[in-house]
Backbone as CSV, one residue per row, in Angstrom:
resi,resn,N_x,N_y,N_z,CA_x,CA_y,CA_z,C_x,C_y,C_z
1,UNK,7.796,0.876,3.610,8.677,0.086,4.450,7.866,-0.934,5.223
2,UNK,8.233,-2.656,5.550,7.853,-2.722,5.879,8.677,-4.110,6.241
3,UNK,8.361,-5.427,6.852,9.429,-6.563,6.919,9.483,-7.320,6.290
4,UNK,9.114,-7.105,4.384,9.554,-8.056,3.670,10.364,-7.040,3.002
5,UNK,10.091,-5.769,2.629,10.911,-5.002,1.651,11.068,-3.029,1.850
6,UNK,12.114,-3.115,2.110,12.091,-1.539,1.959,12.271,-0.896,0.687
7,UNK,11.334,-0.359,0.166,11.655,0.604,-1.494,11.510,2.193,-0.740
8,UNK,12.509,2.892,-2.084,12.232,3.807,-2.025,12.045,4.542,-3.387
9,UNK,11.706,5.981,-3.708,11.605,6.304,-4.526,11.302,7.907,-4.762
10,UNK,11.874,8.980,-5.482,12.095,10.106,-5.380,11.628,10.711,-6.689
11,UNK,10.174,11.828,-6.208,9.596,12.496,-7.103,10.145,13.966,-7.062
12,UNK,9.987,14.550,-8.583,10.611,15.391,-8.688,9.447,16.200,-8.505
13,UNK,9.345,17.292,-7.895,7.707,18.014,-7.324,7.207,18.892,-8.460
14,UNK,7.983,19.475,-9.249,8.300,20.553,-10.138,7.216,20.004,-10.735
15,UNK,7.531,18.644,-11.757,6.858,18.158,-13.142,6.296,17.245,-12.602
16,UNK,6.015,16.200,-11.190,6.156,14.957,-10.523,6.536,14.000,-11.901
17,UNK,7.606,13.652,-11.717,8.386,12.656,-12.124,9.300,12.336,-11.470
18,UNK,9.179,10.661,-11.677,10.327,9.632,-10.556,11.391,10.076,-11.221
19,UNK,12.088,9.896,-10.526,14.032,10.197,-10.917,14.124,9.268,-10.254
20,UNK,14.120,8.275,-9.555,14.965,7.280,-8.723,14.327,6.400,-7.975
21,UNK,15.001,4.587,-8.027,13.814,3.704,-7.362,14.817,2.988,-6.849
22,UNK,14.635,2.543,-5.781,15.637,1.644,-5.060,14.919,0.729,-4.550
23,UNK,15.437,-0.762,-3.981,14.423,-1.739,-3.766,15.175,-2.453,-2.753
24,UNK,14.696,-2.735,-1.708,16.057,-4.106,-0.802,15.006,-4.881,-0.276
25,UNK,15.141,-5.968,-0.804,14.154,-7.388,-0.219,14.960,-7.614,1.296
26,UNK,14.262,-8.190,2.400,15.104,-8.307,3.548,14.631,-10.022,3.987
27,UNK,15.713,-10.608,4.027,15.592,-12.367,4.769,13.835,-12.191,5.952
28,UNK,13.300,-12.808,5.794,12.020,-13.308,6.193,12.300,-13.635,7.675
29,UNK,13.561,-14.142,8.038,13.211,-14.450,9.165,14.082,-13.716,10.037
30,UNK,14.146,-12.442,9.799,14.364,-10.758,10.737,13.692,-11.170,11.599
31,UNK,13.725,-10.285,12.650,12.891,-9.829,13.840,12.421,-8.545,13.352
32,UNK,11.464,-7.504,13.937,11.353,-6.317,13.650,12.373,-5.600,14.375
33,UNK,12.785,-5.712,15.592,14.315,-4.642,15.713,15.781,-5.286,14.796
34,UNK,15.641,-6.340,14.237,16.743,-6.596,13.106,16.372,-5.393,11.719
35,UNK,15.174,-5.550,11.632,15.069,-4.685,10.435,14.963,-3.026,10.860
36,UNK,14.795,-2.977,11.806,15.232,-1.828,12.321,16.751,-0.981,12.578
37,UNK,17.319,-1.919,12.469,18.358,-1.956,12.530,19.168,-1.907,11.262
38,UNK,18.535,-3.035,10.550,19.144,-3.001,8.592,18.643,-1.329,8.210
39,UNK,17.500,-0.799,8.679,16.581,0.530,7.835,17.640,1.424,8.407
40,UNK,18.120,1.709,9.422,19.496,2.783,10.026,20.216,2.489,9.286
41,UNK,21.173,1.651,9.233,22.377,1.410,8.637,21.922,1.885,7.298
42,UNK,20.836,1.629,6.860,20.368,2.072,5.147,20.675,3.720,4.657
43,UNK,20.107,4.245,6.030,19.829,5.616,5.528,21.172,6.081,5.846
44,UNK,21.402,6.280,7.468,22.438,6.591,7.506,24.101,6.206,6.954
45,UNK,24.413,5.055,5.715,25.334,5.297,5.267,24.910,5.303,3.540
46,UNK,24.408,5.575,3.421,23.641,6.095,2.020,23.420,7.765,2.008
47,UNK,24.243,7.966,0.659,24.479,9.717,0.521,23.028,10.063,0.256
48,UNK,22.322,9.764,-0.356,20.998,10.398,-1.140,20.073,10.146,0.136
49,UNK,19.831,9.204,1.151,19.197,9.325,2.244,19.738,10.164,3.216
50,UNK,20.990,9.936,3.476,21.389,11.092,4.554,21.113,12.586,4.253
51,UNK,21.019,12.715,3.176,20.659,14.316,2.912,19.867,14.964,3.862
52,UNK,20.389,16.195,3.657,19.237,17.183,5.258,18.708,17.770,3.477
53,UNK,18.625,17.867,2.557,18.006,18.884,1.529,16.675,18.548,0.900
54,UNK,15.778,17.594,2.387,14.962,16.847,1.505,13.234,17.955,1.786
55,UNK,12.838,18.314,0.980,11.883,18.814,1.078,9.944,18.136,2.033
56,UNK,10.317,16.984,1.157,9.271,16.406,1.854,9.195,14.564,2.067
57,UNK,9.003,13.954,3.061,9.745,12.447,3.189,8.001,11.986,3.513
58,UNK,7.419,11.064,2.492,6.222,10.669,3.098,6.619,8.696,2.893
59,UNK,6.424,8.501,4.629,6.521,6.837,4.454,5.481,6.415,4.753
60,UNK,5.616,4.977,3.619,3.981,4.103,3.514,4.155,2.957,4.233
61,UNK,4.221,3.079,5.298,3.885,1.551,6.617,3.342,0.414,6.439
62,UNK,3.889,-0.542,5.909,3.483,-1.991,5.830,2.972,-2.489,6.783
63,UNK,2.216,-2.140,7.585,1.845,-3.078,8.432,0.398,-3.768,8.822
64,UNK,0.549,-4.682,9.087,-1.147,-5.582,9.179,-2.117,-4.811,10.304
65,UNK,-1.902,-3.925,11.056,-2.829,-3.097,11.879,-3.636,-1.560,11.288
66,UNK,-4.754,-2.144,10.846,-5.390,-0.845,10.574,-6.393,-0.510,9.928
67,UNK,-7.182,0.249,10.419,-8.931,0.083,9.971,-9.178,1.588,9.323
68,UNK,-10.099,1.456,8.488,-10.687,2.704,7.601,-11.833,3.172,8.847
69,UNK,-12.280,4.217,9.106,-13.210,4.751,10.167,-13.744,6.119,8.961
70,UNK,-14.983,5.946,9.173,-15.247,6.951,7.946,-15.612,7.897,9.020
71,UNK,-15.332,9.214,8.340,-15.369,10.783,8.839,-16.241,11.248,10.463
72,UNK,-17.463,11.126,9.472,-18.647,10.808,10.476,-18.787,10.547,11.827
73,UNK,-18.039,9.057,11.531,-17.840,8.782,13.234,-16.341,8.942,13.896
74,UNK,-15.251,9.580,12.941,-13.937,9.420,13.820,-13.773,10.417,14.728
75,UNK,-13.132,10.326,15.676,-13.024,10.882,17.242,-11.021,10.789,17.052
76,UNK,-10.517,11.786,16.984,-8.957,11.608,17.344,-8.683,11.117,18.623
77,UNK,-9.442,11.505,19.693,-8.813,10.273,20.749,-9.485,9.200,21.053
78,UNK,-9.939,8.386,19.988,-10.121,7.477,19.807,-9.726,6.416,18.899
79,UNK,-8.391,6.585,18.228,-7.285,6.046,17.527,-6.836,4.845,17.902
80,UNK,-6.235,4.599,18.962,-5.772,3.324,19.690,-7.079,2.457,19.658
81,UNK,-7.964,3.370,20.436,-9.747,2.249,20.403,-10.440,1.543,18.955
82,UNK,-10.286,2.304,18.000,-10.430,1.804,16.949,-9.453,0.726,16.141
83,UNK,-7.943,0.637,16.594,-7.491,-0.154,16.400,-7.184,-1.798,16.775
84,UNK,-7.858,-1.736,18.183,-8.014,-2.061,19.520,-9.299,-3.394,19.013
85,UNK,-10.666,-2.417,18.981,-11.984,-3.290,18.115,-11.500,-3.951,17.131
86,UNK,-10.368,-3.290,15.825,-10.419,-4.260,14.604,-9.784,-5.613,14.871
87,UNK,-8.358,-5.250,15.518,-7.825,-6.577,15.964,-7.860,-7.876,17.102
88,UNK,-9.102,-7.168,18.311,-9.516,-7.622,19.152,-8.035,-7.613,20.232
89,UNK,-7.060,-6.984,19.751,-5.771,-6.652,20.950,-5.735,-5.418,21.065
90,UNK,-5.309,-4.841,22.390,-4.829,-3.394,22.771,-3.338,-3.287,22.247
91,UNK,-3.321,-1.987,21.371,-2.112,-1.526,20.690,-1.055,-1.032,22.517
92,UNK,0.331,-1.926,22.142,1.403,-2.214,23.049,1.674,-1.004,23.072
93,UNK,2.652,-0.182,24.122,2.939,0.706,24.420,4.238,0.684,23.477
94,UNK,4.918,-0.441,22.981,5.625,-0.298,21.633,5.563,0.333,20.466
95,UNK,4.427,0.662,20.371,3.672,0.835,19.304,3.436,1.982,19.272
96,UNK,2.992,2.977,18.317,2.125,4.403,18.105,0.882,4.518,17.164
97,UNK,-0.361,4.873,17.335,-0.902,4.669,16.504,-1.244,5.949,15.981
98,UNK,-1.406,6.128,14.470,-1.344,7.369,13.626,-2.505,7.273,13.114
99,UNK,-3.180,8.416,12.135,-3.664,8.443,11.044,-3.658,9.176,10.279
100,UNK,-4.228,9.265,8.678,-4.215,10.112,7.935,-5.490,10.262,7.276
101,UNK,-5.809,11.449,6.848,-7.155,11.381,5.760,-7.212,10.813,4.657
102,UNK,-8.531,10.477,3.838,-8.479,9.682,2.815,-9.378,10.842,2.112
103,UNK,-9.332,11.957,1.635,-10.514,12.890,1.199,-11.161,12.021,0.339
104,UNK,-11.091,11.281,-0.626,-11.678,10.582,-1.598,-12.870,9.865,-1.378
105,UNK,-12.663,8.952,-0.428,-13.192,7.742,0.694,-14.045,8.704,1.671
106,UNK,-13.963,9.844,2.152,-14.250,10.154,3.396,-14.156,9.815,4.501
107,UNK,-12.989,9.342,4.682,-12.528,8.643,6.343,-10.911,8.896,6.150
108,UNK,-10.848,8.424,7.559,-9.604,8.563,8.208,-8.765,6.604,8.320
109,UNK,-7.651,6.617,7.764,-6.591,5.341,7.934,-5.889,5.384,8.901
110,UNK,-6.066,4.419,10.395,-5.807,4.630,11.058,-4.992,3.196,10.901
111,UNK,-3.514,3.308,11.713,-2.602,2.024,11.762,-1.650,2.715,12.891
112,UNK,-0.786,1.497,12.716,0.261,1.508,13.530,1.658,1.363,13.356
113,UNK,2.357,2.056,13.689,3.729,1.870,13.583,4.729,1.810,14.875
114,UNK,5.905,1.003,14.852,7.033,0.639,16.110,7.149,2.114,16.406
115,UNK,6.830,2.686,18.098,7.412,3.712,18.438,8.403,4.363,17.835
116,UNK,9.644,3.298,18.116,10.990,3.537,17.683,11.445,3.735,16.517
117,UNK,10.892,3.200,15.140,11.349,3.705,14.147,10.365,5.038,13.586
118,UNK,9.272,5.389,14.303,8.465,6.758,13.974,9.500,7.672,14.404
119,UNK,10.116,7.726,15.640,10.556,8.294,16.248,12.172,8.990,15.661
120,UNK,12.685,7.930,15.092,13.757,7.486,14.297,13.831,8.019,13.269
121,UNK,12.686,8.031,12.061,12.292,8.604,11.204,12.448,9.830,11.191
122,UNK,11.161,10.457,12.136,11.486,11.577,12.515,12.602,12.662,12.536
123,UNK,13.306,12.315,13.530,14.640,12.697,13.837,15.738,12.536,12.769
124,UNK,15.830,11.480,11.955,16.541,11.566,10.932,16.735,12.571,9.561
125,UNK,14.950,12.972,9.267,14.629,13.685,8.215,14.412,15.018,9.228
126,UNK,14.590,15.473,10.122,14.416,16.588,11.107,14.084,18.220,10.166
127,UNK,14.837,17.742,8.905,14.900,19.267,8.066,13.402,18.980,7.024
128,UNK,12.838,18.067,6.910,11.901,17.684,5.973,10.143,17.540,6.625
129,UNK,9.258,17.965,6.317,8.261,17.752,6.556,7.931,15.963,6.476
130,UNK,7.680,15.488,6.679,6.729,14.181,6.874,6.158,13.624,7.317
131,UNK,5.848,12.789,6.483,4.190,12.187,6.477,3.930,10.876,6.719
132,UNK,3.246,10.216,7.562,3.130,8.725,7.699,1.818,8.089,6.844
133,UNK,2.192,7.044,6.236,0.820,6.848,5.954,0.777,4.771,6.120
134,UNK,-0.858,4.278,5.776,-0.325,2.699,5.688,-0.639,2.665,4.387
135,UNK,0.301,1.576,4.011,-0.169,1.148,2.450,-1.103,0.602,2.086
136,UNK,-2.251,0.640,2.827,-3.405,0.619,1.589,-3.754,1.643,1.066
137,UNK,-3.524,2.932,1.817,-4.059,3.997,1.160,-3.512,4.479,-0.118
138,UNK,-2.176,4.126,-0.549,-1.388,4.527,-1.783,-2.495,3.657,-3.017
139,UNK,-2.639,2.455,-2.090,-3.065,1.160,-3.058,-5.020,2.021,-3.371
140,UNK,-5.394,2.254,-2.562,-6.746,3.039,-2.498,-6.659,3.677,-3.757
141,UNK,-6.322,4.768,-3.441,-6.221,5.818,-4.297,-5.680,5.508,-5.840
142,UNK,-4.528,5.117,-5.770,-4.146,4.160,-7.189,-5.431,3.612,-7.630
143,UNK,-6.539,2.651,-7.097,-7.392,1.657,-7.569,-8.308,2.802,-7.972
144,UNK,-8.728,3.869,-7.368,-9.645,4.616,-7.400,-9.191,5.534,-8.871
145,UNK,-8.478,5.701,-8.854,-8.068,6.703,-10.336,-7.799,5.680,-11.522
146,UNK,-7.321,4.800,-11.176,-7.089,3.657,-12.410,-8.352,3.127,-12.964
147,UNK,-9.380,2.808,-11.852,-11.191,2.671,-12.049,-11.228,3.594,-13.224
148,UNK,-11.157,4.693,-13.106,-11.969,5.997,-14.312,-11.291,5.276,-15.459
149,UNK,-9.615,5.237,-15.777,-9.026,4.790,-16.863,-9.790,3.470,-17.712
150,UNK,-10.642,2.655,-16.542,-10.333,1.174,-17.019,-12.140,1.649,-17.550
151,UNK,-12.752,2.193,-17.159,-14.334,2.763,-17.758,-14.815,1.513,-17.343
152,UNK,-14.562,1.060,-15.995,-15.683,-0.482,-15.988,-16.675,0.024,-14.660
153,UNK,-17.403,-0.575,-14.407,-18.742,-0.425,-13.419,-17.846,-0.821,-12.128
154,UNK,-17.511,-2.215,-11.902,-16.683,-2.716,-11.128,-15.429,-3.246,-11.317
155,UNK,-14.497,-2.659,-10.442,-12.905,-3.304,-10.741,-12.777,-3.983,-8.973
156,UNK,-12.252,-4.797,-9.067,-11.465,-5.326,-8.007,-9.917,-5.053,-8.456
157,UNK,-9.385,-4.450,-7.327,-7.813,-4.611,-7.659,-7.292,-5.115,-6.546
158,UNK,-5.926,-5.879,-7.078,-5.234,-6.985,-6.052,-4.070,-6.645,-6.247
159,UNK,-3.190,-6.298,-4.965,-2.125,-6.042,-5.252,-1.354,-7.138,-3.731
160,UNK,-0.518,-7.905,-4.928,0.088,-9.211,-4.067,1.241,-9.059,-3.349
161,UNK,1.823,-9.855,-2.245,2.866,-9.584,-1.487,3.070,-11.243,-1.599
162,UNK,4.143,-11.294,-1.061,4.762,-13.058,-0.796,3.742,-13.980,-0.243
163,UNK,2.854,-14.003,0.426,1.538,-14.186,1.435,0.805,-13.658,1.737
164,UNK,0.548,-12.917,0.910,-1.064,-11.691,1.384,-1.567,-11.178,0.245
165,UNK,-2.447,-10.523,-0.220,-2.943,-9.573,-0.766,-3.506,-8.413,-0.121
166,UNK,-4.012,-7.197,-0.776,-4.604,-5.909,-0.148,-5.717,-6.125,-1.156
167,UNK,-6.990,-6.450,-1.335,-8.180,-6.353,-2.124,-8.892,-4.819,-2.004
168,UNK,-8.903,-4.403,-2.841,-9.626,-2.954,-2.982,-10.709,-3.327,-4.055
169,UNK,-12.035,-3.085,-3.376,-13.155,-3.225,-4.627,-14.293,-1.896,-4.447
170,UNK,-13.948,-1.930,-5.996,-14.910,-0.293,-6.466,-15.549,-0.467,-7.427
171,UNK,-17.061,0.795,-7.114,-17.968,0.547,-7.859,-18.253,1.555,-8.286
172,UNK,-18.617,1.891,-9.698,-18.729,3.503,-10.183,-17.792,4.362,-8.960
173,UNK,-16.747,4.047,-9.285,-15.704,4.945,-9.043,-15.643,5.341,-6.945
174,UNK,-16.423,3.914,-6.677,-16.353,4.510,-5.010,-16.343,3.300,-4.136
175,UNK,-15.246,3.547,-3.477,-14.746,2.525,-2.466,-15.812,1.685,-1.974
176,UNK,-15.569,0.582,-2.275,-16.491,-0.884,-1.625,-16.177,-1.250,-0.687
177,UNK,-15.022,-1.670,-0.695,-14.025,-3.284,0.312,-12.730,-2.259,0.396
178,UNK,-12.079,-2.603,1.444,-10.655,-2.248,1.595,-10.224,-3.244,2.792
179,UNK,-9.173,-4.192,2.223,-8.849,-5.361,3.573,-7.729,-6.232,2.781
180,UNK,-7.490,-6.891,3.715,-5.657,-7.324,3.125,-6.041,-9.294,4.022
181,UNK,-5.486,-10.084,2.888,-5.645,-11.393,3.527,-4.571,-11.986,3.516
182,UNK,-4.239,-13.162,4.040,-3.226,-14.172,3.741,-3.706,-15.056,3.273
183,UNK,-2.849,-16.273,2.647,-3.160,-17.384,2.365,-1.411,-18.195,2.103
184,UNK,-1.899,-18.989,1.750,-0.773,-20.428,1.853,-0.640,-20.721,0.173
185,UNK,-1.685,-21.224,-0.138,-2.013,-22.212,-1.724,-2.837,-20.847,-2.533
186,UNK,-2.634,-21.218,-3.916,-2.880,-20.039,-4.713,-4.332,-20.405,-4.709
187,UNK,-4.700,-21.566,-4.011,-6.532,-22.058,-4.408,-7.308,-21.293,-3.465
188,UNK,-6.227,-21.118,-2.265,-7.006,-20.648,-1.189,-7.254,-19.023,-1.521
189,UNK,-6.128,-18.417,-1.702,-5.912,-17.013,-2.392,-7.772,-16.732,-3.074
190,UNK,-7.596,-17.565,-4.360,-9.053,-17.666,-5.282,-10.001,-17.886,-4.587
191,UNK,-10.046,-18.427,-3.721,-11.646,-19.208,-2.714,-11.744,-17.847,-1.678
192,UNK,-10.539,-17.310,-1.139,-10.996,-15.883,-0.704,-11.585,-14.925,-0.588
193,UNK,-11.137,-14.688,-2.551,-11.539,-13.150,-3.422,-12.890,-14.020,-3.704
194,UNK,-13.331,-15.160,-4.282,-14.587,-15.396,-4.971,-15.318,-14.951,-3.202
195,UNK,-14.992,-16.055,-2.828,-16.242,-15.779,-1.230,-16.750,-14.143,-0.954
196,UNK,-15.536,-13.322,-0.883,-15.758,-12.083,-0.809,-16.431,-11.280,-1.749
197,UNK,-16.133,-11.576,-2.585,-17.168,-10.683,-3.839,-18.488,-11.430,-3.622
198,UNK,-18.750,-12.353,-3.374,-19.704,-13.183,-3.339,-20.704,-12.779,-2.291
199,UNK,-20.237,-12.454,-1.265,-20.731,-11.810,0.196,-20.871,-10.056,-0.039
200,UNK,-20.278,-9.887,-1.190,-21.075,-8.085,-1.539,-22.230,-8.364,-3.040
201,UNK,-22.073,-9.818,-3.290,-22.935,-10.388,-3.983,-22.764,-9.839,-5.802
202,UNK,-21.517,-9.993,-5.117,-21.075,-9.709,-7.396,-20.234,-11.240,-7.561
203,UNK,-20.683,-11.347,-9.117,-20.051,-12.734,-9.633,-18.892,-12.359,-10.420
204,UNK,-18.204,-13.232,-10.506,-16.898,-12.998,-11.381,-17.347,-12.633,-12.588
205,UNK,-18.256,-12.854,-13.200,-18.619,-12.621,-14.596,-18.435,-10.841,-14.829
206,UNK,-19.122,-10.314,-13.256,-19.568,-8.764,-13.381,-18.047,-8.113,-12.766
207,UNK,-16.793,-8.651,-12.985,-16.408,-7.414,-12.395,-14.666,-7.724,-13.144
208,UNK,-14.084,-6.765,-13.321,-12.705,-6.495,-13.454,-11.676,-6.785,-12.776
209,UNK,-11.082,-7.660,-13.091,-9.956,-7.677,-11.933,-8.865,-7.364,-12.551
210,UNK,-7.863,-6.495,-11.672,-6.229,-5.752,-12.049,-5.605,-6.293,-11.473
211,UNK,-4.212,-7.341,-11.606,-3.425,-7.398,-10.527,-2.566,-6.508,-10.486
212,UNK,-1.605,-6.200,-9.278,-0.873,-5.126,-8.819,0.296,-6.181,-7.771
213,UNK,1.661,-5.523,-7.513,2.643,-6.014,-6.530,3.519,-7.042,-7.215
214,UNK,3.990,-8.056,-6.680,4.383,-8.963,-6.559,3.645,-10.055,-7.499
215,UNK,3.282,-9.829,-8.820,3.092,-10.448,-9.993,3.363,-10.844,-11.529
216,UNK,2.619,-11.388,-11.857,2.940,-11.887,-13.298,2.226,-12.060,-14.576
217,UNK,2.460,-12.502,-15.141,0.924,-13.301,-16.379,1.382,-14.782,-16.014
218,UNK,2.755,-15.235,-16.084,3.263,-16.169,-15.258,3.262,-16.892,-13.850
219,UNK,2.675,-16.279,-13.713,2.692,-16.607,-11.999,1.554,-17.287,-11.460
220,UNK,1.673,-18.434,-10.230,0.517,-18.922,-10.487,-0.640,-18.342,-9.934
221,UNK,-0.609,-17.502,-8.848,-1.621,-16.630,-8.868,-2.517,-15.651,-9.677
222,UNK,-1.873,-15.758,-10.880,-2.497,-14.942,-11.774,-3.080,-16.476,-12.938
223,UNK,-3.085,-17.070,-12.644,-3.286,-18.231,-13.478,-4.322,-18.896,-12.887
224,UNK,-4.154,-19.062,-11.267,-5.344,-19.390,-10.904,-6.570,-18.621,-10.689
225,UNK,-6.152,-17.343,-11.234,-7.682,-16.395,-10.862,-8.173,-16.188,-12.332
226,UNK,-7.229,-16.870,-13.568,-8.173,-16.730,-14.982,-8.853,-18.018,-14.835
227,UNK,-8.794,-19.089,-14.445,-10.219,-19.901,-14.004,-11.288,-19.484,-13.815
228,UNK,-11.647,-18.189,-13.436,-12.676,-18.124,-12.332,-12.866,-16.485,-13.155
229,UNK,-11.931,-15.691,-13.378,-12.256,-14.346,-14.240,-11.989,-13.937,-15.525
230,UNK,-12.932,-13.560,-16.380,-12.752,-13.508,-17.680,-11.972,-12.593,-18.487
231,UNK,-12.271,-11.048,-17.200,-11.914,-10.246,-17.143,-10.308,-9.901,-16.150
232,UNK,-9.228,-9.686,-17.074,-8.040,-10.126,-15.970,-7.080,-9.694,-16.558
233,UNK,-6.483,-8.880,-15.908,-5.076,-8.270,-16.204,-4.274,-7.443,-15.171
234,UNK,-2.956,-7.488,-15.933,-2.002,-6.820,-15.303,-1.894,-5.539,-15.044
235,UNK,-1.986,-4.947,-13.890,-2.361,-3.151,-13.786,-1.342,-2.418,-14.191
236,UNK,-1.150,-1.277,-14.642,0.391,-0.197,-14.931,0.415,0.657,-13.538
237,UNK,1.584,0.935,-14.422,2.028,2.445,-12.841,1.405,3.787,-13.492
238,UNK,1.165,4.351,-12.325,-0.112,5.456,-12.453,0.420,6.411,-13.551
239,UNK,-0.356,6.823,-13.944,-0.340,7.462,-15.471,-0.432,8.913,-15.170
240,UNK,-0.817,9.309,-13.461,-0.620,10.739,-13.895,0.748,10.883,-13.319
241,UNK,1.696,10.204,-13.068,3.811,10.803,-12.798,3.814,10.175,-14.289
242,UNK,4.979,11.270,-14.466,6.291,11.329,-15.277,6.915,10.252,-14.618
243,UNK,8.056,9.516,-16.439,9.273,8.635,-15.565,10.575,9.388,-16.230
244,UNK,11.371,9.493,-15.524,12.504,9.363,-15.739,13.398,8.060,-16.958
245,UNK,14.087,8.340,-17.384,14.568,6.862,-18.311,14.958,5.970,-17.395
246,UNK,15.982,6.504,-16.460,16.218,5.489,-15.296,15.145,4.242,-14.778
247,UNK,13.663,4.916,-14.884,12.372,5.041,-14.189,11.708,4.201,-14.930
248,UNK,11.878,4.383,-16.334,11.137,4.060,-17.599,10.787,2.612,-17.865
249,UNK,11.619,1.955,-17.338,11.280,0.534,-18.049,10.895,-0.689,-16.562
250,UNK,11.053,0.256,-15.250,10.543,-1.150,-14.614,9.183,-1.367,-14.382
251,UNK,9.190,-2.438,-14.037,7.581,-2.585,-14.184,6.444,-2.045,-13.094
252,UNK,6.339,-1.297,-13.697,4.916,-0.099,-13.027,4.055,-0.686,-12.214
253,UNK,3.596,-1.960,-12.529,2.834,-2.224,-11.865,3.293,-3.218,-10.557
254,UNK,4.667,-3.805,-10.270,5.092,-4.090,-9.138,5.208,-3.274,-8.272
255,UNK,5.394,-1.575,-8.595,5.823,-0.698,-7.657,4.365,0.751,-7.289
256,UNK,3.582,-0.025,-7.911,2.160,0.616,-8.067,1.740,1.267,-6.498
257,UNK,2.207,0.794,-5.516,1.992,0.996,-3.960,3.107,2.024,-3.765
258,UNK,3.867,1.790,-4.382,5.212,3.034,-3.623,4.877,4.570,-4.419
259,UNK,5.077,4.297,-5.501,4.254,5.451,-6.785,3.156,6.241,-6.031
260,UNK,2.102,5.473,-5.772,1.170,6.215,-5.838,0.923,6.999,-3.747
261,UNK,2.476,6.423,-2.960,2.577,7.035,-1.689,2.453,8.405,-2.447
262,UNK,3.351,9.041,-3.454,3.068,10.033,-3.609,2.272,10.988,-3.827
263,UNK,1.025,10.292,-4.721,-0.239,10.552,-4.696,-1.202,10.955,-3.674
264,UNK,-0.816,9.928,-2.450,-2.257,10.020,-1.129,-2.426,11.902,-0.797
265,UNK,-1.459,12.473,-1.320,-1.676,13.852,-0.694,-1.027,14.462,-1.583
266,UNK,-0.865,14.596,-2.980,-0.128,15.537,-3.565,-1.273,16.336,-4.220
């Protein structure tokens, strides 16, 4: 969930296989208590959300606040402070700040979410265990298991939104980079990812790139990064869920972030 799009999507725990994907793009120029407001009305007049029979509800938080803190040095009451350093602002009393483990990574994902819809959440699923998490970590973990599949030294994976990306870069199978950018022009997008790989000092020649999200082979973001990479393709949806037929034919790799919420802890 987050303020361009709420998805959802329902694994069956038994076999993990999706049975069900729902998607609602929301007008751009919401407020966050407008979409707070659209996400109530969602659940509560929707039969399959209102359910009290839900075993376990884990939501993946879209939001631009939130830093990886590896093991070592994290301090639980030091959550807000660490969020505090990354963005150079003190998290609002609006706000709550959470985290979750990354066992893979060895650190803790620390972000933030509106008081009010944690709270909301909460109380709504009251019969269900859940779990908060931010979406890079779905995107983490996805990049990190898809690495073994793809047998390359280095993958960069990019998984796109309307104006941003989340860049995840791995090397023999272990977290490099984890950070999310904006941009405007698809040139700027490319002058980004090159600078950045460039500053961990790998060339496009040496590394893999997957796109993920909000893409294409069509699209010009994926057009402007075969300029520059030789190596380039479209990522799938994670290969260790089952689909459903319902499930079966959309494209895996737009929903590669929601999929693999299920993953961060199963």
């Amino acid at each position: 969930m987050g303020e361009q799009n709420i998805r959802f999507c329902i694994v069956r725990e038994e076999n993990m296989e999706v049975i069900w994907l729902e998607d609602y793009a929301l007008e751009q120029t919401l407020s966050q208590e407008e979409v707070f407001e659209k996400l109530k009305r969602m659940f509560t007049g929707h039969l399959l959300w209102s359910s009290e029979a839900w075993k376990a509800v884990r939501v993946s938080v879209n939001s631009n606040l939130f830093s990886l803190v590896p093991n070592v040095l994290f301090d639980a009451e030091k959550v807000g402070e660490y969020l505090s350093f990354s963005s150079g602002n003190q998290v609002t009393a609006q706000d709550i700040a959470l985290y979750h483990d990354l066992p893979l990574v060895h650190a803790k994902n620390v972000f933030s979410i509106p008081r009010h819809w944690h709270e909301w959440i909460i109380n709504h699923f009251r019969s269900a265990s859940v779990s908060f998490y931010h979406s890079t970590s779905p995107i983490i973990i996805g990049a990190l298991v898809s690495h073994v599949e793809h047998q390359e030294v280095r993958v960069a994976s990019l998984c796109f939104e309307k104006d941003m990306f989340t860049l995840v870069v791995s090397e023999s199978q272990q977290l490099i980079l984890c950070n999310r950018f904006k941009f405007k022009e698809v040139q700027e997008m490319a002058y980004i990812l090159l600078f950045t790989l460039g500053q961990l000092g790998y060339e496009p020649e040496q590394m893999k790139v997957v796109c993920y999200g909000d893409v294409s082979v069509s699209a010009p973001v994926f057009e402007e990064l075969s300029h520059y990479f030789p190596s380039l393709e479209i990522g799938s949806r994670p290969t260790t869920l089952k689909y459903s037929s319902q499930c079966a034919e959309v494209p895996g790799h737009r929903y590669f972030g929601l999929f693999n919420t299920y993953l961060v802890s199963s």
